[in-house]
C-alpha positions, 0 to 999 in steps of 0.5 A: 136436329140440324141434319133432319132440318137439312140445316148445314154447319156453315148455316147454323154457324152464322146464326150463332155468329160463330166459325162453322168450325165451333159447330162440329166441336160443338157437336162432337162435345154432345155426341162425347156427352160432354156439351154444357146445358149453356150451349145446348140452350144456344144450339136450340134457340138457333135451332128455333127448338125448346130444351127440355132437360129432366129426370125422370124416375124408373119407378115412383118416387114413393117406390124409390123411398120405400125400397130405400127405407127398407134397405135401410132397415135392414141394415139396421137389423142385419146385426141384431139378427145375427147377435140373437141366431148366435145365442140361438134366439132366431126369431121366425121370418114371419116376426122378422119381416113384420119388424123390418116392415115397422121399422121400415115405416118409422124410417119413412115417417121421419126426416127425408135427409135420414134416408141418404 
């Protein structure tokens, strides 16, 4: 931002009251992703700019929690399936998709903390 603002280290500096020094380490520490929320706040007000820090989910938060419900439920079955094919009692994929989709709700419709 400093650079598209043709802002020189020395200016951004004196605006923050530090030796034009502090400005490459600072830079460097944000380049290195190792820059404190503390300093980048400091670098954007001297910058006259707004941080936005955020995380923002690759898909919806209902998808992450479903997939993560059926994870969880298929661990759950994982055992019991294998101990039924060992004694010859498989039941068909239809069955075992629909159970695993039962038990994958009754995960989600419990506490969140259950989940992790």
């Amino acid at each position: 931002m400093r650079e598209s603002l043709g802002m020189s280290a020395s200016a951004l500096a004196r605006k923050l009251g530090v030796m034009p020094h502090s400005i490459a380490k600072l830079e460097k520490a944000e380049a290195d992703e190792k820059i404190t929320l503390a300093n980048l706040r400091k670098l954007a007000s001297a910058l006259d700019c707004e941080l936005q820090y955020a995380l923002v989910p690759r898909k919806s938060l209902e998808e992450i929690l479903e997939d993560r419900a059926i994870t969880i439920a298929r661990e759950r079955l994982r055992p019991i399936s294998h101990s039924m094919s060992l004694e010859n009692q498989s039941v068909d994929q239809s069955a075992s998709e629909k159970q695993l989709q039962l038990l994958a709700k009754e995960i989600l419709d419990g506490p969140r903390r259950n989940l992790w």
